[in-house]
C-alpha positions in Angstrom: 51.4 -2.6 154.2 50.5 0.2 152.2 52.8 2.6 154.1 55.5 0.0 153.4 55.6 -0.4 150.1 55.3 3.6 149.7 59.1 3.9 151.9 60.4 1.5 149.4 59.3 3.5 146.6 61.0 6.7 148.2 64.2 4.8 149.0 64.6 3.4 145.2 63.8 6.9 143.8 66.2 8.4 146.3 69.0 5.6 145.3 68.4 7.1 141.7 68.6 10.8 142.1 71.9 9.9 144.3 73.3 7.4 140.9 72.9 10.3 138.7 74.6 13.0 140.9 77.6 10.5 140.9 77.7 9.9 137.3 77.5 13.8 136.4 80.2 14.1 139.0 82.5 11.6 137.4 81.7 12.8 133.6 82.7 16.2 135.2 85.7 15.4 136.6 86.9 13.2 133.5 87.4 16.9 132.0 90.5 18.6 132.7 90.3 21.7 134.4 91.6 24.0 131.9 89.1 23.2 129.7 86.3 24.9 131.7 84.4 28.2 130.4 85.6 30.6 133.1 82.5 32.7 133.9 79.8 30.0 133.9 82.6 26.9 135.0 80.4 24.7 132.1 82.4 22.1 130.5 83.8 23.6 126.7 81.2 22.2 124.0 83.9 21.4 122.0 86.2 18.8 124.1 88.2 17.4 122.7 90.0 20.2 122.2 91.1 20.8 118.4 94.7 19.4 119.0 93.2 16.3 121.0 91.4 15.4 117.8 90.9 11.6 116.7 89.8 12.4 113.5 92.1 12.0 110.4 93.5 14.9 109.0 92.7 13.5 105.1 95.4 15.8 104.1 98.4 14.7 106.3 97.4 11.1 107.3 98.7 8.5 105.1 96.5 5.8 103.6 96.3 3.0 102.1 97.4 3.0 98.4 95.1 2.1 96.0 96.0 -1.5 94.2 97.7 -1.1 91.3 98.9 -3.0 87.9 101.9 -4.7 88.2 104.4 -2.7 86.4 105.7 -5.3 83.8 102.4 -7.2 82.6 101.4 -8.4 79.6 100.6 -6.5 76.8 97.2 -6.1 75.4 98.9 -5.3 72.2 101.8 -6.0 69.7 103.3 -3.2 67.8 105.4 -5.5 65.5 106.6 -2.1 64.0 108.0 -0.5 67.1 111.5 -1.6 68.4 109.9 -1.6 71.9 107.7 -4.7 71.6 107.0 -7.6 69.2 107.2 -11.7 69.2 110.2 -13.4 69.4 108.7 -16.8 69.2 105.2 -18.3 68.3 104.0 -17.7 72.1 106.6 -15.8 73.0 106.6 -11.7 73.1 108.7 -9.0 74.6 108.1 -6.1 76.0 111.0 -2.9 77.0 109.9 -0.4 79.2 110.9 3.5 79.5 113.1 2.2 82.8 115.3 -0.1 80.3 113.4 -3.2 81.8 113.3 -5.8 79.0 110.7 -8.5 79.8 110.1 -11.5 77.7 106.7 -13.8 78.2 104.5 -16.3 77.2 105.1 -19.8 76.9 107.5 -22.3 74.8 110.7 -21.3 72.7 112.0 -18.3 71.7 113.2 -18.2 67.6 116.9 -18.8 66.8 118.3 -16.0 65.2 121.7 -15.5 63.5 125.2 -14.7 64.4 128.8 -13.9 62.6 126.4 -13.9 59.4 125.8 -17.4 60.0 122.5 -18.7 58.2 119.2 -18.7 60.8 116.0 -19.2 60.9 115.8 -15.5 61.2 118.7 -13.0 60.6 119.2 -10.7 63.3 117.9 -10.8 67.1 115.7 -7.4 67.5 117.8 -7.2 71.0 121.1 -6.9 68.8 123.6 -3.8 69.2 120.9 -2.4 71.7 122.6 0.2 74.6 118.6 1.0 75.8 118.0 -2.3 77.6 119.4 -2.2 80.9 117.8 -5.9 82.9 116.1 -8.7 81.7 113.2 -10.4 83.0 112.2 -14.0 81.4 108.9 -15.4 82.6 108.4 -18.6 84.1 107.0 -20.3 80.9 109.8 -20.2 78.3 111.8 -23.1 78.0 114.7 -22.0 75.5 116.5 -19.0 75.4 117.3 -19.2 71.4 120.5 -19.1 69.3 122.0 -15.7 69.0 119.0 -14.1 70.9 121.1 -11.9 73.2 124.3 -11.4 70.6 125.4 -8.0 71.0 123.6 -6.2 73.8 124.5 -4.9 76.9 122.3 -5.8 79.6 123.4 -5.7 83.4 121.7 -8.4 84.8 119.0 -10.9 84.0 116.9 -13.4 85.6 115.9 -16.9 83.9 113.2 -18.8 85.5 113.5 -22.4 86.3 111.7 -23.1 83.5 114.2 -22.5 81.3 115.8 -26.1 80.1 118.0 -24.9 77.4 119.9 -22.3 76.1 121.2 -22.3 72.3 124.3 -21.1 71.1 126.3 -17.6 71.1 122.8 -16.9 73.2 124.2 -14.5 75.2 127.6 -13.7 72.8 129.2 -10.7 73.4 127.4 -9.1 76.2 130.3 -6.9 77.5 128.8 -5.7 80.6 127.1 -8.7 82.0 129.2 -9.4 85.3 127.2 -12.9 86.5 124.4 -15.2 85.5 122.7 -17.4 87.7 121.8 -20.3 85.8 118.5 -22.2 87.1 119.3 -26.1 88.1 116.9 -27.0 85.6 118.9 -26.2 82.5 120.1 -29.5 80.4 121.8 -28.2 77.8 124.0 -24.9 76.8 125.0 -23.9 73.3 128.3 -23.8 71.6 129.4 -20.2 72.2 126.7 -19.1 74.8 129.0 -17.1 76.6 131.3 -15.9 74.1 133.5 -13.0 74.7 131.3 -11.7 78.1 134.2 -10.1 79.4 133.2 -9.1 82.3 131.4 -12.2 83.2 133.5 -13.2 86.7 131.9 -17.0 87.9 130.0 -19.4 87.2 128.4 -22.4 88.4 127.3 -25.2 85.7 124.1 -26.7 87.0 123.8 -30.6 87.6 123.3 -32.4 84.7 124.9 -30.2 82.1 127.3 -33.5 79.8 129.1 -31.0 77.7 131.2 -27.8 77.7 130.8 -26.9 74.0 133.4 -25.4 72.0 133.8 -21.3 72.9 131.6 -21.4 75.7 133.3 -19.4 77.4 135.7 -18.4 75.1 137.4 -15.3 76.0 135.7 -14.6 79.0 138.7 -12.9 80.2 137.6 -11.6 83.5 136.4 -15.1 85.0 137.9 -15.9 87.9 136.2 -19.3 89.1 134.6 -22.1 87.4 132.7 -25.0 89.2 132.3 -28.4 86.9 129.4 -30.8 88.4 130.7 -34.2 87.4 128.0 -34.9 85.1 130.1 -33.4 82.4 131.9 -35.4 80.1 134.0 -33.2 77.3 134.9 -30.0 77.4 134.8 -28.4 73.9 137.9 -26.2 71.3 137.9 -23.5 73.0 136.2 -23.7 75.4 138.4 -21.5 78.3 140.2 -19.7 75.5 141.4 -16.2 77.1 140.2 -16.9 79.8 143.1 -14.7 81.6 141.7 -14.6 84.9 141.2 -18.2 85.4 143.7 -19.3 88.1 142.4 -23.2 89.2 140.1 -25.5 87.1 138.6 -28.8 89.2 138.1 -31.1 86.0 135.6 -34.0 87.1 136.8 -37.4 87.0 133.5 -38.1 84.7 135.2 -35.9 81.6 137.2 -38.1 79.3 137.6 -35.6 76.4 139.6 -32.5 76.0 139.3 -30.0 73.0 142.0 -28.4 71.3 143.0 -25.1 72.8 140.6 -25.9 75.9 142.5 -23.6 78.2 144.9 -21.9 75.9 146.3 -18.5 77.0 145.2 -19.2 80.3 147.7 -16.5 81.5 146.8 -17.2 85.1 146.2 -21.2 85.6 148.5 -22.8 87.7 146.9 -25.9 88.6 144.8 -27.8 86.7 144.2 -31.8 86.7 143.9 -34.6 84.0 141.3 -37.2 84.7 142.2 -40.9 84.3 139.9 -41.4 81.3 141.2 -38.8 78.7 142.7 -40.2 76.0 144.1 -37.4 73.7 146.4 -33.7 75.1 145.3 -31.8 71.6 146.7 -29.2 69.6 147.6 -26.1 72.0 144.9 -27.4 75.1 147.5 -26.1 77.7 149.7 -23.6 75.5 150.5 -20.3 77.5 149.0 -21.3 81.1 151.1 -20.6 84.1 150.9 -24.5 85.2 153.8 -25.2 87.6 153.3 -29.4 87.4 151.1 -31.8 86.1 150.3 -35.3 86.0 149.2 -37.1 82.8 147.9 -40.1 83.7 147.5 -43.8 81.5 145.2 -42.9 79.9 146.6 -40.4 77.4 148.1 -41.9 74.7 149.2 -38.6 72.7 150.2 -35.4 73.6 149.4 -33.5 70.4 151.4 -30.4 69.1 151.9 -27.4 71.1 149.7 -28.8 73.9 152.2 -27.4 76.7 154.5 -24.8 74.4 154.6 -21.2 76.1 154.3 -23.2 79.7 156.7 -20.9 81.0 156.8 -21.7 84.8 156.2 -25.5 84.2 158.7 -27.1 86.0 158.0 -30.7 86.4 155.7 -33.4 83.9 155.0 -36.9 84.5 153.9 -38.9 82.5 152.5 -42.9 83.3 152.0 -44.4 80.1 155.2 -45.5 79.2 154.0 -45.8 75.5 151.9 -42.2 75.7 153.1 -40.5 72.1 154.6 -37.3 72.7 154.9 -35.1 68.7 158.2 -34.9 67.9 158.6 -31.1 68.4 161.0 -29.1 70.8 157.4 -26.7 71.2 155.3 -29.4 72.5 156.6 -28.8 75.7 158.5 -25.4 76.1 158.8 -22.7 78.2 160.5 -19.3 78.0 163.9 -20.1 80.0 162.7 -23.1 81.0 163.2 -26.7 80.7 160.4 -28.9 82.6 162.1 -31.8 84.6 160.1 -34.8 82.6 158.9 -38.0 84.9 158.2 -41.3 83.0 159.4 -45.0 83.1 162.7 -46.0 82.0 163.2 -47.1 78.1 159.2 -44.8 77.5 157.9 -42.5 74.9 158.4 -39.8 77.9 162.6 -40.9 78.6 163.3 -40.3 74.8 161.8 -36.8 74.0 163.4 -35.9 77.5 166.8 -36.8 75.4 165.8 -35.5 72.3 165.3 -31.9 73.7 167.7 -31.9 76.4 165.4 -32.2 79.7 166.0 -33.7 82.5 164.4 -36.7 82.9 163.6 -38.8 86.1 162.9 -42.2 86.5 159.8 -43.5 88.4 160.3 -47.1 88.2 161.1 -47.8 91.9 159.3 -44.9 93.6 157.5 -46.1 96.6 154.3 -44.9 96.2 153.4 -45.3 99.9 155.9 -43.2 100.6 154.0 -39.7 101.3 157.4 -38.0 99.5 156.2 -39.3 96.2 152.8 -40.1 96.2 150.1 -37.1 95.5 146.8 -38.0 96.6 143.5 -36.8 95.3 143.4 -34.5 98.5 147.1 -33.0 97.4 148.3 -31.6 94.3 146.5 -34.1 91.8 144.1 -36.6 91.5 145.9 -39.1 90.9 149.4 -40.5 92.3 152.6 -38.4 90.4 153.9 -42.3 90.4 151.5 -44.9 90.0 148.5 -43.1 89.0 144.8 -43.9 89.2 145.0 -47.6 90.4 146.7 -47.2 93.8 145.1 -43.6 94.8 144.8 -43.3 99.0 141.5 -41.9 100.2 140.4 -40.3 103.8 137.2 -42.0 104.3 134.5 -38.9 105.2 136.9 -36.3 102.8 134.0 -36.0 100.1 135.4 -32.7 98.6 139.0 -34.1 98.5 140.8 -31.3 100.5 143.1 -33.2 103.1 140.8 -33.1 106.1 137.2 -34.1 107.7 135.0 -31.3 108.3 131.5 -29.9 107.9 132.4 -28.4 104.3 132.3 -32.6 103.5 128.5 -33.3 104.9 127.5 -30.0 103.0 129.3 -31.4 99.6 127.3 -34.7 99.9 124.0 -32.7 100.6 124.3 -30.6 97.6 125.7 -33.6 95.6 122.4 -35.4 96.9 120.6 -32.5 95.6 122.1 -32.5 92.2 123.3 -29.3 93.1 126.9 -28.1 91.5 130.1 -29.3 93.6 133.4 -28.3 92.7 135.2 -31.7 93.6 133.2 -35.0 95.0 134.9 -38.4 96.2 132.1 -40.8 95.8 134.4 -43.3 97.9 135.2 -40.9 100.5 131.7 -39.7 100.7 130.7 -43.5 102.0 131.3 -42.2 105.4 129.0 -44.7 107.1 130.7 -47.5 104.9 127.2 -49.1 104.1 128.4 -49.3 100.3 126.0 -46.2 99.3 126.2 -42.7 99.9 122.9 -41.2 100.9 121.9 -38.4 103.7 123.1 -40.5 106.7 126.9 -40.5 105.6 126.0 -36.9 105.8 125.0 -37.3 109.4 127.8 -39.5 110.0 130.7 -36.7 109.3 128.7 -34.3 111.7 128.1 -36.8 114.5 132.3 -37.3 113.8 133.3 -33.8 114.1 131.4 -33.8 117.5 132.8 -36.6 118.9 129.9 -38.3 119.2 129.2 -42.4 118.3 129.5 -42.9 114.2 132.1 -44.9 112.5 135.2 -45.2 113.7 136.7 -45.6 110.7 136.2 -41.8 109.4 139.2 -39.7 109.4 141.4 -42.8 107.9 143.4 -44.0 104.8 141.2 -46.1 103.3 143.2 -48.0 99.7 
């Protein structure tokens, strides 16, 4: 027994001199050879070689950066003396940095401040005549962007939080190298004169909600090329397009029923425009010295004020569909350079007599057929309302939500964004009842897709609908 347990003793010690030969053999063999000392063939003491190093090199590897302050925060400190910070409202301070970064922050209104020498609150915005301040940043937490606050300077570019609800007038007045302003869907209300003379200002999309276009708005804005209504507005302002030379097509909504004097005057560049059934009054000079080719004025209007189409010089045809619409007796209420605009109206009208008094041609629309596609404009064609019978008798492809002639994916989008309260340049709530349930919600949406992929919706999309 003895003598057997003594074997296994010598077998397990044997086992593990044998394990440690192998595992000296392997660790041997895991070093290149080239990496031998080679007199005594003894690993190098210092493998991993210098250039196999895992170590960082602290000079040459990059780290992490250390946190840092955001670059525009808060101040700790007002210098109401300096020209580089102060308060421009009770909770409300500014800040410019040495990059030309203009931040304003805290919470609530910013003060009105004065412009033209108008009377104020306070005279003159600190941010007036200033060439140092290059982009604005507003914090979320101001609400209105004050009267006059921006008269004057010439920013770049500028970012308004959403919320920002209101922005007084001549606000951002005469900021000459501004190119575009996004305005946040929140804002309710804009200022007479907010956008006065920003002539390099190009577009501009008036968020949901806005009821008024005040007077000067935009008012010599005379780079602006595009110009999207949402049909919450109601009047557009005197003034309110002046100069705007670049202008070249104006949607009016179907929800605005006034018009201010000189609205669009010396529009150099419009050619189409539309009256909406609803407008009462043409004032003083609204269309003088556009580049209008036609245009409809529908039963509404009942006077077409002085010089509301003089210097029209490529107006060639008017209509007009209230036979009792009062047109001032003046060869310059509607005149154009070498041109005589052939004048539409019902026999025995207001319209048939100024066409004799100032030698136009006048044309009769008393038995027009307006189904007949030769005569009748749609609201998908040239104007929104028929050139014959106006308003009353318009035809309507059901599913054509944006009005342009034709059913496609362009229409689902317009009811989206219309859903959304999100700015559309033309909408047809009629049209836009694609699934004919009497309400226009996300499923008419739906409907106009499933129809453009021939798949099961109404069958009705696509047609003339009275």
């Amino acid at each position: 027994m003895k003598k057997t347990i003594s074997l296994l003793l010598i077998a397990a010690l044997l086992i593990l001199v044998l394990m440690s030969a192998m595992v000296f053999s392997a660790s041997a063999d895991s070093v290149p050879a080239s990496y031998y000392d080679e007199e005594t063939q003894e690993p190098i003491e210092t493998y991993p070689p210098e250039e196999y190093n895992t170590e960082p090199n602290i000079e040459t590897c990059a780290t992490e950066p250390e946190p840092t302050e955001p670059p525009y925060k808060e101040p700790t400190e007002i210098d109401e003396e300096s020209d580089k910070s102060g308060k421009i409202g009770e909770n409300v301070w500014y800040m410019l940095y040495e990059d030309g970064t203009l931040v304003i922050g805290g919470k609530g209104k910013t003060y009105n401040y004065g412009w033209h020498g108008n009377d104020s609150e306070i005279n003159d915005s600190p941010f007036k005549n200033r060439r140092d301040i290059k982009t604005i940043i507003i914090n979320d937490g101001i609400t209105y962007i004050g009267n006059a606050l921006f008269y004057r300077c010439d920013f770049t570019s500028i970012q308004i939080p959403d919320s920002v609800t209101d922005i007084g007038s001549y606000a951002f007045s005469i900021c000459e190298e501004i190119e575009k302003v996004d305005l946040p869907k929140t804002i309710n209300s804009i200022g007479a004169g907010a956008f006065y003379n920003c002539s390099r200002l190009k577009k501009m999309v008036i968020p949901y909600g806005i009821r008024s276009i005040k007077d000067d708005t935009f008012h010599h804005c005379k780079r602006m090329t595009e110009i999207s209504l949402p049909d919450t507005v109601e009047s557009i302002g005197e003034n309110a397009f002046r100069n705007c030379e670049a202008l070249t097509m104006v949607t009016i909504p179907r929800s605005v029923t006034s018009i201010g004097g000189a609205a669009f005057c010396n529009c150099f560049s419009l050619i189409k425009i539309n009256i909406p059934y609803g407008v009462k009054e043409i004032l003083v000079s609204t269309f003088n010295g556009t580049s209008l080719k036609s245009i409809t004025v529908p039963k509404s209007v009942e006077i077409i004020d002085a010089v509301a189409f003089c210097n029209c010089n490529s107006l060639g045809s008017i209509c007009f569909l209230n036979p009792n619409c009062k047109i001032v007796d003046s060869d310059s209420t509607i005149w154009g350079l070498g041109i005589r605009a052939t004048i539409y109206g019902y026999k025995g009208s207001k319209a048939e007599r100024y066409a004799n008094d100032y030698d136009h041609v006048f044309i009769a629309i008393d038995n027009y057929d307006c189904n007949n596609s030769m005569h009748c404009l749609i609201s998908s064609g040239e104007s929104d309302f028929c050139i014959i019978c106006g308003v009353d008798n318009i035809s309507i492809t059901l599913g054509d939500a944006d009005g342009d002639g034709d059913v496609s994916i362009i229409d689902a989008t317009c009811i989206q964004r219309h859903l959304a309260e999100l700015a559309v340049v033309t909408y047809n709530e009629i049209a836009a009842d694609a699934d004919g349930d009497g309400s226009v919600t996300i499923l008419d949406a739906t409907a106009i897709q499933r129809h453009i992929a021939d798949l099961p919706t109404n069958e009705d999309i696509g047609k003339r609908v009275e």
